[in-house]
C-alpha positions as CSV (number, residue, x, y, z in Angstrom):
1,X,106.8,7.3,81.7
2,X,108.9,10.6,81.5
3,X,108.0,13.9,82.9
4,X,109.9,16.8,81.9
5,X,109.6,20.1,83.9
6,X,110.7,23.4,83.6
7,X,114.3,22.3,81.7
8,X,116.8,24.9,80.9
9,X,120.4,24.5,80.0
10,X,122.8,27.0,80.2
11,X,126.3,26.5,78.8
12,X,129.8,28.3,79.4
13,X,128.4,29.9,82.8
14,X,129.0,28.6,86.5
15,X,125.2,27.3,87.7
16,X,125.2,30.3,90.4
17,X,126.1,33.1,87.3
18,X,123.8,31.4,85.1
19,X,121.1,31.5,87.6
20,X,121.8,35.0,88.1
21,X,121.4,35.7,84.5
22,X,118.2,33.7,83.9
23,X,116.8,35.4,86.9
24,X,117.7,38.9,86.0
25,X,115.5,40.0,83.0
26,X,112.7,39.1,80.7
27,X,114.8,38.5,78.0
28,X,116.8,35.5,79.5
29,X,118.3,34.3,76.4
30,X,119.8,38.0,75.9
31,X,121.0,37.9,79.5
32,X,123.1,34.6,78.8
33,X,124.9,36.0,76.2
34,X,125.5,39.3,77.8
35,X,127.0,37.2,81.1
36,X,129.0,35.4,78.4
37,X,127.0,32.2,78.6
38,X,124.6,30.1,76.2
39,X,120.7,29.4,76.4
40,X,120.4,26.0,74.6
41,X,116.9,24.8,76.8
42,X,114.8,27.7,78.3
43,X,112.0,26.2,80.3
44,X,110.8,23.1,78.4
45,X,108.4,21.1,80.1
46,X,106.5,17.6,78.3
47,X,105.7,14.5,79.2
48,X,106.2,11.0,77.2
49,X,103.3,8.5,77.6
50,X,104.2,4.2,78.1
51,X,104.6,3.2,74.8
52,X,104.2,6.8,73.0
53,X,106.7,7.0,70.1
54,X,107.0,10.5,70.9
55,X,109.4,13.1,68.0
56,X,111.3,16.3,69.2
57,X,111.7,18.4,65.9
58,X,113.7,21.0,65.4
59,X,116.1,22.6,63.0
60,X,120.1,22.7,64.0
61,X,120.9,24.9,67.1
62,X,116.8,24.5,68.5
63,X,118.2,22.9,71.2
64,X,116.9,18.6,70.9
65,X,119.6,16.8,71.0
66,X,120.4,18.8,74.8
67,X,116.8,17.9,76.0
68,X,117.1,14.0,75.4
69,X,120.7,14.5,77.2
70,X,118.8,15.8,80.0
71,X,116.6,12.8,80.3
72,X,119.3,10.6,81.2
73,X,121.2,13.3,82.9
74,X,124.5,12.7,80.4
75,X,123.9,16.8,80.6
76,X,122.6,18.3,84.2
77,X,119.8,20.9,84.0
78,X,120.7,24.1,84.8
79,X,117.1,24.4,86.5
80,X,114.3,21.9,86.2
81,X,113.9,18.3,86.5
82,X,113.3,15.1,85.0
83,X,110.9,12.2,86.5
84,X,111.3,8.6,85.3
85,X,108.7,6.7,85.7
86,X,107.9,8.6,89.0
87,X,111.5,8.8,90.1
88,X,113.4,12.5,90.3
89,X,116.2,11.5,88.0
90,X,118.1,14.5,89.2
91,X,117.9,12.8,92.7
92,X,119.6,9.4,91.8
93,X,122.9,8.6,92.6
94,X,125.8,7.5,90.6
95,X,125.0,3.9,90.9
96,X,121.2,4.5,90.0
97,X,122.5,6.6,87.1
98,X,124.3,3.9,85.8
99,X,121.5,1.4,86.0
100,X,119.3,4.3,84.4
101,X,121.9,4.2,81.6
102,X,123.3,0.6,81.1
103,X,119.6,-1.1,81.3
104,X,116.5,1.0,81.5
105,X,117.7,3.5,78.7
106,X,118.8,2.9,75.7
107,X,120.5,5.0,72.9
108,X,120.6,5.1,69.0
109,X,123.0,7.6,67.3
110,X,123.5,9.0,64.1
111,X,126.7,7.5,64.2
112,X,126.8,4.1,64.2
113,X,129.8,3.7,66.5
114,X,130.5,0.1,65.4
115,X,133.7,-1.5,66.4
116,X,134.7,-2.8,62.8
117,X,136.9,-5.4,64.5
118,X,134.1,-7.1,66.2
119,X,131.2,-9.4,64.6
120,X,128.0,-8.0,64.0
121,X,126.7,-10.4,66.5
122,X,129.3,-9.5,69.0
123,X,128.3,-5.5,68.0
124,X,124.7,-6.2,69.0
125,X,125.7,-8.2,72.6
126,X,128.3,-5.4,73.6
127,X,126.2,-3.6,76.1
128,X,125.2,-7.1,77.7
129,X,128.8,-8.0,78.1
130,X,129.3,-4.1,79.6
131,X,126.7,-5.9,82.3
132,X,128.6,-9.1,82.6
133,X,126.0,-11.1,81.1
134,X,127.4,-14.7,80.8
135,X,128.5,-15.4,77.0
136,X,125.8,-17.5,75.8
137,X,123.0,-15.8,76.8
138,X,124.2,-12.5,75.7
139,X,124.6,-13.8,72.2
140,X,121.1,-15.5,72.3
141,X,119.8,-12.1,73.3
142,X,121.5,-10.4,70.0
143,X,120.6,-13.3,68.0
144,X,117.0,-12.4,68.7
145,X,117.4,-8.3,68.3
146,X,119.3,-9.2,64.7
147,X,116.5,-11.4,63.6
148,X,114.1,-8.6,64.9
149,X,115.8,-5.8,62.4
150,X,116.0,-8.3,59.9
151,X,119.8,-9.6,59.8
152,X,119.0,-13.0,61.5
153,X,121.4,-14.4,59.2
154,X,124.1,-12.1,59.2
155,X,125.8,-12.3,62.8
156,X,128.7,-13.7,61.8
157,X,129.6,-10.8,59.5
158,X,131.8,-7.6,60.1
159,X,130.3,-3.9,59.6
160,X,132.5,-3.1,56.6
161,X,130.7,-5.4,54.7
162,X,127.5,-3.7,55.4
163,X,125.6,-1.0,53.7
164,X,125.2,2.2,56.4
165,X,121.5,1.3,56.8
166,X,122.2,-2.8,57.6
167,X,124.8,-0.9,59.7
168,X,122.4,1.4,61.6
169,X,120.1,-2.0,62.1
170,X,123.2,-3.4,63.6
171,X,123.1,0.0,66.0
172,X,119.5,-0.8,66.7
173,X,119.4,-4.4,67.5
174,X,122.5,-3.5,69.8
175,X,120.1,-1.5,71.6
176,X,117.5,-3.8,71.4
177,X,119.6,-6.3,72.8
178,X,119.6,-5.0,76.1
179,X,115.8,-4.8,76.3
180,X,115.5,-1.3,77.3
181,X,112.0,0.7,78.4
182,X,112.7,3.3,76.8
183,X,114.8,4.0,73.5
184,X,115.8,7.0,72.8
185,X,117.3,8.1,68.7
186,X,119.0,11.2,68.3
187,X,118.8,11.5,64.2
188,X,119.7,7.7,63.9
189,X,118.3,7.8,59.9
190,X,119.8,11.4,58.9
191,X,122.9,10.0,57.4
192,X,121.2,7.5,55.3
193,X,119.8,8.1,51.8
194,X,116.1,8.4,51.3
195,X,115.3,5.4,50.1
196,X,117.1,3.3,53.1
197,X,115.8,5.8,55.3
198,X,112.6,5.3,54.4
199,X,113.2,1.2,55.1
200,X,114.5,2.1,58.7
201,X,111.3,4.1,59.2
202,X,108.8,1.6,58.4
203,X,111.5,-1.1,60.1
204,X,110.7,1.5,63.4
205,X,107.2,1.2,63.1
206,X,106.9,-2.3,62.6
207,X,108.6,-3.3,65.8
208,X,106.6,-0.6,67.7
209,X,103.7,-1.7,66.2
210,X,105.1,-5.1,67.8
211,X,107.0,-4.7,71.5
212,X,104.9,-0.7,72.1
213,X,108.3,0.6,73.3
214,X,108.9,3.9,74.7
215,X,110.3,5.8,71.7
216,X,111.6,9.4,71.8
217,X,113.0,10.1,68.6
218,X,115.1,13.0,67.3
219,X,114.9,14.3,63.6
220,X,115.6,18.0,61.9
221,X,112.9,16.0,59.3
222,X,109.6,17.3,59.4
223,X,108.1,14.5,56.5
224,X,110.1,11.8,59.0
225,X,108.1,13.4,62.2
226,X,104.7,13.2,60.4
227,X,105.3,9.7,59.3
228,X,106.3,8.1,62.8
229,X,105.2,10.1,65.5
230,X,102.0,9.6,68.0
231,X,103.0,13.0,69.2
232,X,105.6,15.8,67.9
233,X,107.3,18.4,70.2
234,X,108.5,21.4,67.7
235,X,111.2,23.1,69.4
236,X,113.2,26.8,67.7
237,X,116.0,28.7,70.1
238,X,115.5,26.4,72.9
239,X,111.8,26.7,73.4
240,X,108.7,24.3,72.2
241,X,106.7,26.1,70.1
242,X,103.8,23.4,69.5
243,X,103.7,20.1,70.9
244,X,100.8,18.2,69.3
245,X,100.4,15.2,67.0
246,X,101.2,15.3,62.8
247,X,97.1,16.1,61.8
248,X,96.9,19.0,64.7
249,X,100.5,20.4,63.4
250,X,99.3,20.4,59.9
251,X,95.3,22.0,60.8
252,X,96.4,24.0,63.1
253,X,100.1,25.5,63.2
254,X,100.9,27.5,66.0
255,X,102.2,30.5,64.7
256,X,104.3,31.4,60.9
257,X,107.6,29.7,62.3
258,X,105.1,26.5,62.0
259,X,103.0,27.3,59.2
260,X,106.3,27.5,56.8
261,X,107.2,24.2,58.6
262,X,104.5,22.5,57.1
263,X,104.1,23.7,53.7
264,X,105.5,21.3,52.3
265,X,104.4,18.1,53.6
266,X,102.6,15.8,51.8
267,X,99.0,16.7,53.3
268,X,97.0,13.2,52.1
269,X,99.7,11.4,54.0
270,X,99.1,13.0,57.3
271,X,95.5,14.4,57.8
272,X,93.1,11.6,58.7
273,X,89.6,10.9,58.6
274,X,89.4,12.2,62.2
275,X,90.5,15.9,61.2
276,X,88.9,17.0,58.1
277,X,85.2,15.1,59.3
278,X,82.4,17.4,60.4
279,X,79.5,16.3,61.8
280,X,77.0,14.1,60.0
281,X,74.1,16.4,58.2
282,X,71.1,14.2,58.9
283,X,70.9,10.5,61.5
284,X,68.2,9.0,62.6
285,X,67.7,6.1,65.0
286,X,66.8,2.9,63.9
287,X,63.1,2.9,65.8
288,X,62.5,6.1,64.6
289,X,59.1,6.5,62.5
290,X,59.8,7.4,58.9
291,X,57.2,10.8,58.3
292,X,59.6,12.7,60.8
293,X,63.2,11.6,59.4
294,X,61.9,12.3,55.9
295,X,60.9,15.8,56.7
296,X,64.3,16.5,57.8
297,X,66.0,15.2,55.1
298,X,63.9,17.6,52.8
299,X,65.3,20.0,55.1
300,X,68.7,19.3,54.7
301,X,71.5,19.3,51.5
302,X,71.7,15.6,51.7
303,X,70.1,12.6,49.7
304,X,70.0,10.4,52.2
305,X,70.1,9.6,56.3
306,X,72.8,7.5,58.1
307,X,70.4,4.9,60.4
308,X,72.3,4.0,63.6
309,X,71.7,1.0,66.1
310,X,71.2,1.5,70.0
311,X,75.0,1.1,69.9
312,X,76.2,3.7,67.4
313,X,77.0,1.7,64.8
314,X,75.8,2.2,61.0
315,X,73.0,0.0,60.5
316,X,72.7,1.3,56.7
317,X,71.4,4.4,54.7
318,X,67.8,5.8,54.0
319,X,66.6,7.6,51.5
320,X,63.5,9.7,50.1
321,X,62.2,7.0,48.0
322,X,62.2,4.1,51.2
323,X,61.0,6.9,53.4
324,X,58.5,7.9,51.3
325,X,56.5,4.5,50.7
326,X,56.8,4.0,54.3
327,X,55.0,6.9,55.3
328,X,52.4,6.1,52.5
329,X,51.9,2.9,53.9
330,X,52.2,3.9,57.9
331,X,54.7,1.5,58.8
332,X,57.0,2.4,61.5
333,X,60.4,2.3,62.4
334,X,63.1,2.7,59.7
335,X,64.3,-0.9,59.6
336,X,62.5,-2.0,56.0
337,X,63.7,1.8,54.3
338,X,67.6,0.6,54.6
339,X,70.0,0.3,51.8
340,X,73.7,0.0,51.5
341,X,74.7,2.7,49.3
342,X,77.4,4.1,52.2
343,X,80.9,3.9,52.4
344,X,83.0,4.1,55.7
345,X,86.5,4.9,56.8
346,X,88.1,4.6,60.2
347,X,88.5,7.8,62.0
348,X,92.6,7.7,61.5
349,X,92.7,6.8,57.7
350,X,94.9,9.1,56.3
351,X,93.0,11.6,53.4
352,X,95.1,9.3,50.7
353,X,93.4,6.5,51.7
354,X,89.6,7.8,51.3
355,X,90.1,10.3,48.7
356,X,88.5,8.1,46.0
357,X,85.7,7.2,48.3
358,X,84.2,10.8,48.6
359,X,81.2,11.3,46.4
360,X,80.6,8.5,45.7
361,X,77.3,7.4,47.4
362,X,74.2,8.9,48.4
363,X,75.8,10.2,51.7
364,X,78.6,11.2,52.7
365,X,81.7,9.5,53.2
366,X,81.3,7.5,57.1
367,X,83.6,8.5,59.5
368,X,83.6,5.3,62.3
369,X,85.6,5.3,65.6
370,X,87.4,1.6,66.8
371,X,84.0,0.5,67.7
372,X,82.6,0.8,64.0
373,X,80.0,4.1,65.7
374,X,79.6,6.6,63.6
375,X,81.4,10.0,64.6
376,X,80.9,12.0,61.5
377,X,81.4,12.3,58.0
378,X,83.5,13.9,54.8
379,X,81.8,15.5,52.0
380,X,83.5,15.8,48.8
381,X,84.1,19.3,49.5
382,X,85.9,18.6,52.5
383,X,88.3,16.1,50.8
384,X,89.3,19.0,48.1
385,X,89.6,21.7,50.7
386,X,91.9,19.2,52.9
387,X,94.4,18.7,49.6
388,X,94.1,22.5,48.1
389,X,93.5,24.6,51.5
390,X,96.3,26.1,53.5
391,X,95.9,24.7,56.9
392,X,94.0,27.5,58.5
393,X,91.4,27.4,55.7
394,X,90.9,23.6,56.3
395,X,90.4,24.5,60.1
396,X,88.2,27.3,59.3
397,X,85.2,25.1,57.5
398,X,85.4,22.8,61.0
């Protein structure tokens, strides 16, 4: 949907001297300053999938909130370029700007930017009357974004009388409103406190979960990035320094600016199934004869063998006792040595959600992709290394 390549920004310098100075040493961000200028964006380059909720991180000063004004050109690139939806936005004229702008992109702020004068229902139709949108349809249209953010009774009411987070819903269903593709929130929950923040965030996620917009969202909050992002772009000075989603962050952190990131997230809200699984220690197929699955269980640490159908899936758990009276009594395939005692997970469960599961059974915890096929498993061990580990540890017993 977006394609960002090679964006820099340079403030306080003409485009030609900046040019010059980007062009004249290794050190471009020490060549800006000594021309007099500013590196906010050195050479960022990501893309944004249809329907990605995709999270640009960074501390003050890391140089965010410039990239998103680059995507809709409110700030011009000092060298690179920005495709949307296969269209070279640096190409577009002023009328194709505006469309870009007033219909195919819209904006959430950290400030509200309420008119207090106005109804909240005449707040959330603003951008369609901006359009010239006849009356009552435009109202329709914020009736429907109110009732999406959960004020579909409250249209008639001013913003002073609301709390700042019913006030930042107002912001969104304005957005909303205009039925953008693509939404873009520069810190729209920072100013709240954490307990309405925390409502807006899982209001977010519930209408993604819903409409699948095109989400880039903006936070200095790492916990907030974990929590809502498919993907996370961690920028410092300008730069990306990992771009990767919450569970790869956490496992595998690019480098010490990262790993201190990270230290203090909640771990068992953000690792999944998926990343602390390995591999499961013994299978067998469900035709197999029982004297050669046996023997490799006696080989192996476990007490019993996950038995998969032709199509992946867990058709149940054998162990030494089934196998053994099978091969005493020669019968083959492994279809009467089955038993349930198994549990499984989906592969993006988060480690909270499993936790008490591990250890549980004769086997280890199940690990099943969307089509219920097993893709590995989580031994106790595993679960306690995930939670107590520092994440290079819990990447080195992969």
């Amino acid at each position: 949907m977006i394609e960002a390549r090679n964006l820099t920004k340079v403030f306080d310098l003409s485009p030609a001297r900046a040019q010059r100075a980007l062009d004249a040493a290794d050190d471009r961000a020490a060549a800006v300053r000594a021309a007099g200028g500013v590196l906010a964006v050195d050479d960022v380059s990501f893309s944004v999938e249809r329907g990605e909720l995709f999270v640009i991180m960074g501390l003050s000063g890391s140089g965010k909130s410039t990239v998103i004004r680059m995507i809709n050109r409110l700030v011009a690139p000092t060298a690179g370029n920005v495709a949307y939806d296969g269209a070279d936005v640096g190409a577009m004229t002023t009328r194709q700007l505006r469309e870009l702008r007033n219909r195919r992109v819209g904006m959430v702020f950290q400030h509200f930017a309420l008119f207090p004068h106005r109804t909240v229902r005449d707040n959330a139709a603003y951008g369609l009357k901006a359009r010239g949108v006849p009356k009552r349809e435009r109202l329709a249209r914020a009736d429907r974004a109110l009732e999406q953010v959960g004020l579909a009774q409250r249209g008639d009411a001013y913003p002073g009388e609301f709390s700042g987070g019913m006030q930042q819903r107002v912001g969104l269903a304005r957005a909303l409103t205009t039925d953008p593709d693509v939404l873009i929130m520069d810190e729209p929950f920072s100013a709240l406190d954490p307990l309405t923040r925390r409502s807006m965030q899982d209001q977010l996620l519930e209408l993604q979960r819903e409409f699948r917009k095109t989400i880039i969202f903006v936070t200095h909050d790492l916990n907030e990035a974990m929590r809502i992002g498919d993907r996370i772009m961690v920028m410092r000075n300008g730069r990306i320094v990992q771009l990767g989603t919450g569970p790869e962050i956490i496992s595998e952190p690019a480098d010490d600016y990262v790993r201190d990131f990270v230290s203090d997230v909640d771990r068992t809200r953000v690792l999944t199934a998926a990343t602390v699984m390995e591999p499961a220690w013994v299978t067998a197929a469900l035709d197999e004869d029982p004297a050669p699955v046996l023997a490799r269980l006696e080989d192996s640490l476990g007490r019993g063998v996950y038995v998969t159908a032709p199509d992946g899936t867990i058709a149940g758990v054998a162990t030494s006792g089934p196998l053994s009276a099978a091969v005493a009594e020669r019968r083959t395939g492994l279809a009467d040595c089955l038993g349930g005692d198994y549990a499984a997970v989906p592969d993006d469960t988060p480690l909270v959600g499993f936790c008490h599961l591990a250890g549980r059974h004769a086997v280890p915890l199940a690990v099943v992709d969307r089509g219920k096929r097993l893709v590995g498993v989580v031994p106790r061990t595993r679960v306690l290394d995930a939670i107590a580990s520092a994440p290079e540890d819990v990447n080195a017993h992969a």
